[in-house]
PAVO-690605 format. One record per residue: residue number from 1; residue in one letter; y, x, z of N, C-alpha, C in turn. Coordinates in nm, 3 decimals. Layout:
BEGIN
<atom><resi>NUM</resi><resn>a</resn><n_yy>Y</n_yy><n_xx>X</n_xx><n_zz>Z</n_zz><ca_yy>Y</ca_yy><ca_xx>X</ca_xx><ca_zz>Z</ca_zz><c_yy>Y</c_yy><c_xx>X</c_xx><c_zz>Z</c_zz></atom>
...
This chain:
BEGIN
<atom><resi>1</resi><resn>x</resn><n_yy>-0.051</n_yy><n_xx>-1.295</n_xx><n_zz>-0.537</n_zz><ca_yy>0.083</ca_yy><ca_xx>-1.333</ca_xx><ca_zz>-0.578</ca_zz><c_yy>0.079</c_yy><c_xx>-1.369</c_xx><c_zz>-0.728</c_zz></atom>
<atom><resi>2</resi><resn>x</resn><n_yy>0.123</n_yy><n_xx>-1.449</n_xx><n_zz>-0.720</n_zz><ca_yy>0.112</ca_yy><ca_xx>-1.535</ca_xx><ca_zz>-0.913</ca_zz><c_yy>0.246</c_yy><c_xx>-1.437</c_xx><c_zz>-0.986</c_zz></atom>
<atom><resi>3</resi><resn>x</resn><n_yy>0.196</n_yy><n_xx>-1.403</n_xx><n_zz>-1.078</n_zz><ca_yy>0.281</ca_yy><ca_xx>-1.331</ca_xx><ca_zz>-1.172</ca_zz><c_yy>0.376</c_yy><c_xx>-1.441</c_xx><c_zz>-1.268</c_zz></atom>
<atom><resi>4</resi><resn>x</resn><n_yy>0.524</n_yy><n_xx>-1.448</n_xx><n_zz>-1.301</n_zz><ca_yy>0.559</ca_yy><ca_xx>-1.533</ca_xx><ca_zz>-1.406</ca_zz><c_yy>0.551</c_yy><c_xx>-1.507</c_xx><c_zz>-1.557</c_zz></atom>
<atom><resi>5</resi><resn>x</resn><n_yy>0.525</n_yy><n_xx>-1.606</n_xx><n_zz>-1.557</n_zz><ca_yy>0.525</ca_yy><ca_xx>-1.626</ca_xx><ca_zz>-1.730</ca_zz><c_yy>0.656</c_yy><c_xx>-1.554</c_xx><c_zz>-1.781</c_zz></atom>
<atom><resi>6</resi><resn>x</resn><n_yy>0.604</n_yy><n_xx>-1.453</n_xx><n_zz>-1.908</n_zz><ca_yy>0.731</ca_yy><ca_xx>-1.407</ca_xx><ca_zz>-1.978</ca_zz><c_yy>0.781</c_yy><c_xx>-1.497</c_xx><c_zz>-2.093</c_zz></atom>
<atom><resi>7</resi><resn>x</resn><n_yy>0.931</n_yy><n_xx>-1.507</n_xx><n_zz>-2.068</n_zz><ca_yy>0.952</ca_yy><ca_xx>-1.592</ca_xx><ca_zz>-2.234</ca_zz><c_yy>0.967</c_yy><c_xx>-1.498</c_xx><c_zz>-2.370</c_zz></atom>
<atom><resi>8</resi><resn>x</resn><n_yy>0.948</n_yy><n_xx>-1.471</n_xx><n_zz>-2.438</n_zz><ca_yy>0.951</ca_yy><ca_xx>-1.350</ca_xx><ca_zz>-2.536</ca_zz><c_yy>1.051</c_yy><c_xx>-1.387</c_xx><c_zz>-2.650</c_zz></atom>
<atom><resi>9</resi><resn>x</resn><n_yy>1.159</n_yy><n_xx>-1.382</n_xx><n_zz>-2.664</n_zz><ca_yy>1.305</ca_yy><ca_xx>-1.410</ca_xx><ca_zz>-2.720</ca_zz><c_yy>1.242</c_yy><c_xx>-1.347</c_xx><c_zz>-2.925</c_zz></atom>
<atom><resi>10</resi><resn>x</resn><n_yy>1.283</n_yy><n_xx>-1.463</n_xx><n_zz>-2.982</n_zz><ca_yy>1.252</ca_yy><ca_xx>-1.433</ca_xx><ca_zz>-3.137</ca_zz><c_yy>1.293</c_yy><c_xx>-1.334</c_xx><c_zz>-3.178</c_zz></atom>
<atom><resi>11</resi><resn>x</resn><n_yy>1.440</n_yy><n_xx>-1.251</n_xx><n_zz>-3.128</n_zz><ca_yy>1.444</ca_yy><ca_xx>-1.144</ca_xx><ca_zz>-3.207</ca_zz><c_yy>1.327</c_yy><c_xx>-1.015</c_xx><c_zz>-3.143</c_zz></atom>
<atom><resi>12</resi><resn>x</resn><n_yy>1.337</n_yy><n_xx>-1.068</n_xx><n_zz>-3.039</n_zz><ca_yy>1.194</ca_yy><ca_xx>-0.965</ca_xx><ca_zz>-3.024</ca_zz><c_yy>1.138</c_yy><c_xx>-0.940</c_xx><c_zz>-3.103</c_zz></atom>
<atom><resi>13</resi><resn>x</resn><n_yy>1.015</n_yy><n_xx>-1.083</n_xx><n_zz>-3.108</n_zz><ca_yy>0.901</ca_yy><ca_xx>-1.103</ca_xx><ca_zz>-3.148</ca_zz><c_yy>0.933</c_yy><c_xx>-1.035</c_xx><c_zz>-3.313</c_zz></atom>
<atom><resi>14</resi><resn>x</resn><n_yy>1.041</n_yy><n_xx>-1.055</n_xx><n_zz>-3.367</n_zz><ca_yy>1.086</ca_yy><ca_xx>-0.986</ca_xx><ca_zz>-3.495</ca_zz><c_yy>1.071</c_yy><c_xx>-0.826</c_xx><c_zz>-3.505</c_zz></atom>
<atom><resi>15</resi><resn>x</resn><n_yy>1.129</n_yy><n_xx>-0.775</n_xx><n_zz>-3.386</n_zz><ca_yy>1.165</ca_yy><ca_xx>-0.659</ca_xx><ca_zz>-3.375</ca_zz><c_yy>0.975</c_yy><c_xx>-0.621</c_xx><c_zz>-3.358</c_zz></atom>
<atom><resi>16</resi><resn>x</resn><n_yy>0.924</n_yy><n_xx>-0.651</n_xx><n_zz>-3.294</n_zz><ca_yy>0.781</ca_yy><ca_xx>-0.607</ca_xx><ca_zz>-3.292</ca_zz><c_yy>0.727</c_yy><c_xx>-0.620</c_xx><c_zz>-3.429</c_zz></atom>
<atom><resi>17</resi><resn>x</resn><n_yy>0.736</n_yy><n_xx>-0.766</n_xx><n_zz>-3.463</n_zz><ca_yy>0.626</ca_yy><ca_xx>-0.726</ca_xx><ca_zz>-3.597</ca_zz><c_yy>0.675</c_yy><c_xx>-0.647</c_xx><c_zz>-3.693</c_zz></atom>
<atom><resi>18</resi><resn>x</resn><n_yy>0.818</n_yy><n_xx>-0.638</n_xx><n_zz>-3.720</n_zz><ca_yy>0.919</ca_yy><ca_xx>-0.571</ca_xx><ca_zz>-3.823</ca_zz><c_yy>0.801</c_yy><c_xx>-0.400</c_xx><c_zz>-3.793</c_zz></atom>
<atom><resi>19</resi><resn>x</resn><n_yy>0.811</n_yy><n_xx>-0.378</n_xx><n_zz>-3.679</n_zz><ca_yy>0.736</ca_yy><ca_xx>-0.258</ca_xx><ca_zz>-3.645</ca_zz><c_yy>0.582</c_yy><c_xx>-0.212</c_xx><c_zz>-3.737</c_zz></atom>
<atom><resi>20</resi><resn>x</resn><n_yy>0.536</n_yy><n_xx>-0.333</n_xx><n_zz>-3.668</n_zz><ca_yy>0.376</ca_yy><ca_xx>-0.324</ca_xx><ca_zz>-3.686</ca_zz><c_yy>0.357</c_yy><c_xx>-0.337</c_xx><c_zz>-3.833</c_zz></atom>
<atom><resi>21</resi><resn>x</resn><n_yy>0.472</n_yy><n_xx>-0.384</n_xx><n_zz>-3.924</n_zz><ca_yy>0.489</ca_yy><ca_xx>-0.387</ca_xx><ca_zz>-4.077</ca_zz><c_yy>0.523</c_yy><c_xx>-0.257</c_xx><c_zz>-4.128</c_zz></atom>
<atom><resi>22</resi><resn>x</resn><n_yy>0.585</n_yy><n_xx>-0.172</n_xx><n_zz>-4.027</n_zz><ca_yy>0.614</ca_yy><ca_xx>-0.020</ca_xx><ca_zz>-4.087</ca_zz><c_yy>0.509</c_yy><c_xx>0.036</c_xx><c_zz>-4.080</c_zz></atom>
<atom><resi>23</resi><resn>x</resn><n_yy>0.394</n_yy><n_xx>-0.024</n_xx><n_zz>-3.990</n_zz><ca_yy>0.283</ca_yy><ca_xx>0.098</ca_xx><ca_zz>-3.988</ca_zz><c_yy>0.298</c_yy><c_xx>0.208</c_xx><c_zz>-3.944</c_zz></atom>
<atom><resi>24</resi><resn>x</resn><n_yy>0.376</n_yy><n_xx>0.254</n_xx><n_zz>-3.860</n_zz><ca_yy>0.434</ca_yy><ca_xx>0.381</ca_xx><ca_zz>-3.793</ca_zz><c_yy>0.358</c_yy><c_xx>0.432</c_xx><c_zz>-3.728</c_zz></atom>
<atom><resi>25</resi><resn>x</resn><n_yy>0.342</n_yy><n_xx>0.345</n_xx><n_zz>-3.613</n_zz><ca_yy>0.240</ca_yy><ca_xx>0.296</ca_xx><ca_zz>-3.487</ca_zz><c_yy>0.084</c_yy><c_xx>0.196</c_xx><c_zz>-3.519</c_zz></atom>
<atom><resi>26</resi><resn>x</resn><n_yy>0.011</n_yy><n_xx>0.230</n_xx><n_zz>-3.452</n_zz><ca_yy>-0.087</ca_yy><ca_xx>0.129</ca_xx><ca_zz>-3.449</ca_zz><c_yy>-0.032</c_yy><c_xx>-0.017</c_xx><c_zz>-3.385</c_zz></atom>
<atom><resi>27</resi><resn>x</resn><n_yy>-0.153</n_yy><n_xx>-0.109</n_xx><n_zz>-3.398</n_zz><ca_yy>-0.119</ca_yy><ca_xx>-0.226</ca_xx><ca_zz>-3.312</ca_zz><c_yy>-0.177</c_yy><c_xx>-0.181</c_xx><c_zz>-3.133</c_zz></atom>
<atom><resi>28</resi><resn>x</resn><n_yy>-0.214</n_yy><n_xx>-0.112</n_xx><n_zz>-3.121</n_zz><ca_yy>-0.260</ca_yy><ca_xx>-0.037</ca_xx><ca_zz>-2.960</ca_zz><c_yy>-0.136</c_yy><c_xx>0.008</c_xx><c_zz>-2.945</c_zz></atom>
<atom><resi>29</resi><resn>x</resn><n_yy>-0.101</n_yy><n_xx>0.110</n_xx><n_zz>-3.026</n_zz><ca_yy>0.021</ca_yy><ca_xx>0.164</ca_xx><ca_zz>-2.954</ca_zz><c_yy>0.194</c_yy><c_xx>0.111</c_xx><c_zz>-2.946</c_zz></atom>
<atom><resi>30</resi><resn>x</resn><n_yy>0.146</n_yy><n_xx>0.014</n_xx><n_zz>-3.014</n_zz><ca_yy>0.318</ca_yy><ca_xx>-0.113</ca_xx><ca_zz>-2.985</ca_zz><c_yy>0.269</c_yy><c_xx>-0.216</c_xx><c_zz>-2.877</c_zz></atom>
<atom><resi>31</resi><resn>x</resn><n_yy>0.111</n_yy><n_xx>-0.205</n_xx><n_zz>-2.848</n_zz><ca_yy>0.061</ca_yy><ca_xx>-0.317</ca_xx><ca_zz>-2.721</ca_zz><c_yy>0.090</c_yy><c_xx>-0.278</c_xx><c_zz>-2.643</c_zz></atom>
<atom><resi>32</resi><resn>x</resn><n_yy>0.089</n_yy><n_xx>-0.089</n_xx><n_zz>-2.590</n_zz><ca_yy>0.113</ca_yy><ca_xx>-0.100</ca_xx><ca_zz>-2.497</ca_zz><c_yy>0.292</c_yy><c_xx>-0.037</c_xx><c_zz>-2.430</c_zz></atom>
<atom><resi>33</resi><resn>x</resn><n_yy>0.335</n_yy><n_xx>0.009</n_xx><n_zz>-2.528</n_zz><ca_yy>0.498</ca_yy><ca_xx>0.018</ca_xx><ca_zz>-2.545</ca_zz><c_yy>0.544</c_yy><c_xx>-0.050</c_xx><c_zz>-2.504</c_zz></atom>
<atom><resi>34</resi><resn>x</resn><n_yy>0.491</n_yy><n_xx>-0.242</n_xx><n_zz>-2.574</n_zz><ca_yy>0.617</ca_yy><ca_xx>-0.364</ca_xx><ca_zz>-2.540</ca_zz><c_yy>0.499</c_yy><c_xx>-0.415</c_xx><c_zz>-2.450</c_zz></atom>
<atom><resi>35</resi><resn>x</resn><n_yy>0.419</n_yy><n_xx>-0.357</n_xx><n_zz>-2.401</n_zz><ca_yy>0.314</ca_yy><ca_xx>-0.466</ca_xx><ca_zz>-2.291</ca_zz><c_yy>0.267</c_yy><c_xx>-0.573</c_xx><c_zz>-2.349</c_zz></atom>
<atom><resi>36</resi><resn>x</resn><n_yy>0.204</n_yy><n_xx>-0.598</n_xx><n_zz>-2.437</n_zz><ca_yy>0.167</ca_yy><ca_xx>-0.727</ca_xx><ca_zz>-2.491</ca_zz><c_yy>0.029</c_yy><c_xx>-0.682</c_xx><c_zz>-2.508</c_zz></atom>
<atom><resi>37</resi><resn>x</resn><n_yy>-0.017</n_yy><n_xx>-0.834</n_xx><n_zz>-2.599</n_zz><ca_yy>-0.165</ca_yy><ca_xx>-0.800</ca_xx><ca_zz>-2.616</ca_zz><c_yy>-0.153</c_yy><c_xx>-0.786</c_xx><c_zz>-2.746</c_zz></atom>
<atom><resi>38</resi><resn>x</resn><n_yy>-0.210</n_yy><n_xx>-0.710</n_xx><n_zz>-2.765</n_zz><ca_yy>-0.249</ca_yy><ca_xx>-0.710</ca_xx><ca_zz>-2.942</ca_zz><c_yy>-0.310</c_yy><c_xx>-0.826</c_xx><c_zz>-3.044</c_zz></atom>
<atom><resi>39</resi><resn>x</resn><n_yy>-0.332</n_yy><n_xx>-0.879</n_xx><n_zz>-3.002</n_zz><ca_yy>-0.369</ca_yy><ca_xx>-1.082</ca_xx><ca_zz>-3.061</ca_zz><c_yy>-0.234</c_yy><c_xx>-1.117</c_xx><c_zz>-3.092</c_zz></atom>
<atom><resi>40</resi><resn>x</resn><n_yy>-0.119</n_yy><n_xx>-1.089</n_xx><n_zz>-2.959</n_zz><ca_yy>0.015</ca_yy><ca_xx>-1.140</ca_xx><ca_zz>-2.980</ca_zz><c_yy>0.094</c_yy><c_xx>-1.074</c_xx><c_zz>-3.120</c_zz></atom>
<atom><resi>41</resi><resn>x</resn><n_yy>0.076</n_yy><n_xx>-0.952</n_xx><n_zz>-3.142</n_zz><ca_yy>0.124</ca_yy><ca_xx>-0.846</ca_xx><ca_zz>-3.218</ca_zz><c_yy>0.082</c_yy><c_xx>-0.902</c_xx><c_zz>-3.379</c_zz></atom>
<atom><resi>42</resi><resn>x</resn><n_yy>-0.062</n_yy><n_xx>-0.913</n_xx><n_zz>-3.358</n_zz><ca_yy>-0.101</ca_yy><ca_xx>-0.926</ca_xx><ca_zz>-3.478</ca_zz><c_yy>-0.095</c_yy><c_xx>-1.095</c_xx><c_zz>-3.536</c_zz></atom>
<atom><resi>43</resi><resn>x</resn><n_yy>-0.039</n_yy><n_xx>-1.178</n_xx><n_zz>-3.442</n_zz><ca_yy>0.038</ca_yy><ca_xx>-1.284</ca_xx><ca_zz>-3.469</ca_zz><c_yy>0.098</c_yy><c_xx>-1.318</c_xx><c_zz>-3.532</c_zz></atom>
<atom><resi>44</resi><resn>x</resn><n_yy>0.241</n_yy><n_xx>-1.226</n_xx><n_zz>-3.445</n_zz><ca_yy>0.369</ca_yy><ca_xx>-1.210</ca_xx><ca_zz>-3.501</ca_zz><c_yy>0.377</c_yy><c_xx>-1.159</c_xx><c_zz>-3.706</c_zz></atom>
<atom><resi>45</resi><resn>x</resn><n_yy>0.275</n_yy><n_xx>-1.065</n_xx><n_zz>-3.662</n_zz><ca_yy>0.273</ca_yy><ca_xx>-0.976</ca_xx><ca_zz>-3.780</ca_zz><c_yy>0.275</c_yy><c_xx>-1.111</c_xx><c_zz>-3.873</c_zz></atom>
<atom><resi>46</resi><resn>x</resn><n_yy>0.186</n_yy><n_xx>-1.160</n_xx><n_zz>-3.888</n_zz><ca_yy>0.133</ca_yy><ca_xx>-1.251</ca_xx><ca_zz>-3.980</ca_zz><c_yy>0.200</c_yy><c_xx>-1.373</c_xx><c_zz>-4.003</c_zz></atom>
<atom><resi>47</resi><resn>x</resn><n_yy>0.282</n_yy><n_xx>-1.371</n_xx><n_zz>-3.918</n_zz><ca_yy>0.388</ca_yy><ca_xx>-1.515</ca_xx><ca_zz>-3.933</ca_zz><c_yy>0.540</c_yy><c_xx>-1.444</c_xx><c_zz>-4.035</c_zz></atom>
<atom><resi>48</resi><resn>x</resn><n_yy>0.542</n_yy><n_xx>-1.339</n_xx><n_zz>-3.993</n_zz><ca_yy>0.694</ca_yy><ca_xx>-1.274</ca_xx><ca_zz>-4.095</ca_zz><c_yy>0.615</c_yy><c_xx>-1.231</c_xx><c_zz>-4.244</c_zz></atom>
């Protein structure tokens, strides 16, 4: 069964890296919180 594509809404993608900028959490442990991959995370990070 084919899985769908997620669309991932900007304030998300905000709300994640805003995260991964506090350093609270690792990037493992917001990968697997919001289900993402950590490539995506450390993306985001780098674009805000």
């Amino acid at each position: 069964m084919k899985k769908d594509r997620r669309n991932l809404t900007g304030e998300f993608k905000a709300k994640v890296a805003l995260e991964a900028l506090s350093e609270r959490k690792t990037i493992a442990q917001l990968a697997e919180e919001y289900d993402l991959q950590p490539n995506q995370i450390v993306t985001e990070k780098s674009i805000v």
